[in-house]
N, C-alpha and C positions, 0 to 999 in steps of 0.2 A: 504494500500500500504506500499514495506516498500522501502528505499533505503542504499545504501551502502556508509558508512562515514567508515573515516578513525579508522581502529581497529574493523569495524561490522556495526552492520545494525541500524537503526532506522526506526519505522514505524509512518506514519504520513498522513493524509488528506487534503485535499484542498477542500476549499469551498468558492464557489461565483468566481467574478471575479475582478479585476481593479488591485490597488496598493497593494503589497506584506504586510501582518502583521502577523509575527510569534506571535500564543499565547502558553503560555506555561502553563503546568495544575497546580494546586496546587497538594498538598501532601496530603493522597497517593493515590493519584485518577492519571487515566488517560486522553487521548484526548478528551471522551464523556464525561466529562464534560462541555464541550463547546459546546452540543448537541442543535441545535435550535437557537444558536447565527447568526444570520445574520448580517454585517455591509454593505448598498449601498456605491458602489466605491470600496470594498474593497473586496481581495481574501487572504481569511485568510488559511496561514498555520498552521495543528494542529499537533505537534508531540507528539509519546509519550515517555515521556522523560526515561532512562535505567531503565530495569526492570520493566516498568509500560507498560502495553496495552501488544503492541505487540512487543515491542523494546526490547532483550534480557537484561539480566542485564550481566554488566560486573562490575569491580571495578569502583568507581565516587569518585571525591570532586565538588563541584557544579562546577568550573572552568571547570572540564572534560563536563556537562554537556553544558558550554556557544560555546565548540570547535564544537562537535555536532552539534549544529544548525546551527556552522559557513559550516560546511560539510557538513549539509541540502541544504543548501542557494549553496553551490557547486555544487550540484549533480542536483540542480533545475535550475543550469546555472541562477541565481540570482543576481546579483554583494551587493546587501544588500537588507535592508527591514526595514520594523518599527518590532517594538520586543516590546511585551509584557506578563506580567506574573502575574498570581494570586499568594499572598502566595510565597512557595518555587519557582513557574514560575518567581515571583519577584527576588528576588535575583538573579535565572541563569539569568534574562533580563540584573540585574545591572553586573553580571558579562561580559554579551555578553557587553553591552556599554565600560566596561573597557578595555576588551583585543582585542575587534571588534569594535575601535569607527568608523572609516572609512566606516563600513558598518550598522551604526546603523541608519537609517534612522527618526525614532522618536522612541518614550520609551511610555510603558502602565504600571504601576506601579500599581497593583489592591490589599488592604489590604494585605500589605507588609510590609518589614521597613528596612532602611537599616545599623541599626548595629548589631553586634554578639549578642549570646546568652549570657546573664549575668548569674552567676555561677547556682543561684538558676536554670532555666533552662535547663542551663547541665546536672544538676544532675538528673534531668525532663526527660532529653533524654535518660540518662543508665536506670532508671526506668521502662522508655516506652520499653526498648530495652528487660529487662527482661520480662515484660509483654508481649510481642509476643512471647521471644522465650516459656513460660510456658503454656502462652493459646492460643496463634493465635491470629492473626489478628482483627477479629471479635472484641472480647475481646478490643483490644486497640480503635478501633474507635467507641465504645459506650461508653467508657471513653471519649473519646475525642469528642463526638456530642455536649453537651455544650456550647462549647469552640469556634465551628467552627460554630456555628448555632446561631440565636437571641430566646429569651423565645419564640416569637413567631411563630418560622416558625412550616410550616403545620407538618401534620404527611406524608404524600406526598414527600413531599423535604427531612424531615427526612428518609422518605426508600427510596429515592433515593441516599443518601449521603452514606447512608450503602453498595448499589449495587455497587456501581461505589467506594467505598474502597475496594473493596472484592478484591485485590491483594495478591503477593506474598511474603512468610514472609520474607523470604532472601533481596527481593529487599524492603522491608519495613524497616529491620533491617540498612541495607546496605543506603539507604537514613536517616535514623534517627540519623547516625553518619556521615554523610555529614551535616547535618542542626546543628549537635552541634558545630561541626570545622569549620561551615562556617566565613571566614574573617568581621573584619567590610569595609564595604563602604564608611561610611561615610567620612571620608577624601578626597575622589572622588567626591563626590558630586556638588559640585562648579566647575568642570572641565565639565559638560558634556552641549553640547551647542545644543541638536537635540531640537527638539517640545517634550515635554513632558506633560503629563495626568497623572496621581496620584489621583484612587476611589478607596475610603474608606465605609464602613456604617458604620451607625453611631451606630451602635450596638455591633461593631466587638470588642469584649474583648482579643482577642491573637494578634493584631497589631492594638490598637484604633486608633484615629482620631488624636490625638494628635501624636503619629508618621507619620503620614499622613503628619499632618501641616508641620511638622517638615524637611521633604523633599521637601514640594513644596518653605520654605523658602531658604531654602538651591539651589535646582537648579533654575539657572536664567530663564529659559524659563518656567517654571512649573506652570501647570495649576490643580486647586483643585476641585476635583467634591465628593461632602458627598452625598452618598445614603440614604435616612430618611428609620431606623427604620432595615437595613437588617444587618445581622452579619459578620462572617469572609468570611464566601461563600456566597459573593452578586451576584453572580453569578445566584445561584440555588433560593434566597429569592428575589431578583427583577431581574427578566430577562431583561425587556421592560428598565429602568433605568441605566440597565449594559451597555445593549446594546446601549441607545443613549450619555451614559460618553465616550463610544469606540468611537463614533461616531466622537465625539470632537476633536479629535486627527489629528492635522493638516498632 
């Protein structure tokens, strides 16, 4: 499905039913990552965020991204929701909380973190930048499997991670220099008062565990859930585990 937000379209799924929880996909994947997630009680909205799935790309800074959902939540006649977010979903979440707290219902904060990228990083991102534009796609997310996977996840989960990256290089480009510019949060942190969830695995090398803590100390309501043994996408390496951290979420 897609709907009409302010400046264009976004396309996005509903699944199940009860209380509203925006999830939001990690990078560069889109909504079917969230394929087989069920939460009881909950009708989860899956968008896909610009330029991924089926949502055109237009220009983004994740901010552009957190208004989007607030225009989701509009056009679903919503008044708010709970917002959560894998990865880069994380950050647009923590952006929706800052400039949408009135409508942030509770927060999912899933192997994320919330400050900037540190230089080395940066330079990480023009890297990655030139590697797409030279070889594609492809090319950059088998560099990047590693990183987003634990030693041991299957070779299964592995060709799924690669299917579900097979996006586009404009909007891959175009999101990789939103993730370098992204603000830090952290000075927000201590202002945000909804029910908050914050899963980590305990494998995840590109936002360990130790950023994880380092949020749930920071927000007053934050609750810590460590997934044993899954990496950056615990998503895809424990489903059943994902699924009942979500679950927690008051």
């Amino acid at each position: 499905m897609r709907a009409h937000v302010v400046g264009g379209e976004i396309g996005y799924q509903i699944v199940g039913s009860g209380r509203p929880l925006v999830l939001l996909h990690a990078f560069p994947f889109d909504r079917r990552l969230w394929e087989g997630l069920a939460v009881p009680g909950r009708m989860l909205i899956l968008p896909d965020l610009r330029g991924f799935g089926e949502s055109p790309l237009r220009p983004f800074v994740i901010a552009d991204l957190a208004d989007d959902v607030a225009s989701l939540l509009d056009a679903l006649e919503l008044p708010g929701a709970a917002i959560g977010g894998l990865s880069w979903g994380g950050y647009v979440a923590l952006a929706f909380a800052r400039r949408h707290r009135g409508r942030t219902q509770g927060l999912l904060l899933a192997d994320t973190k919330a400050g900037p990228d540190t230089p080395e990083a940066r330079q990480g991102r023009g890297e990655a930048i030139e590697l797409v534009r030279a070889q594609g796609v492809a090319a950059y997310l088998e560099k990047q499997l590693p990183r987003l996977l634990s030693p041991t996840a299957s070779a299964s989960v592995r060709d799924r991670a690669r299917a579900l990256g097979n996006q586009r290089a404009e909007a891959v480009i175009t999101g990789l220099e939103a993730l370098r510019d992204r603000p830090d949060r952290r000075p927000e942190l201590p202002a945000i008062e909804c029910p908050t969830v914050i899963v980590v695995g305990s494998a995840d090398g590109l936002t360990p565990p130790d950023e994880a803590r380092a949020m749930a100390q920071a927000i007053p309501r934050a609750r810590l859930v460590e997934i044993p043994g899954a990496g950056h996408l615990a998503n895809l390496e424990a489903p059943e585990a994902f699924a009942a951290a979500v679950a927690t979420l008051a």
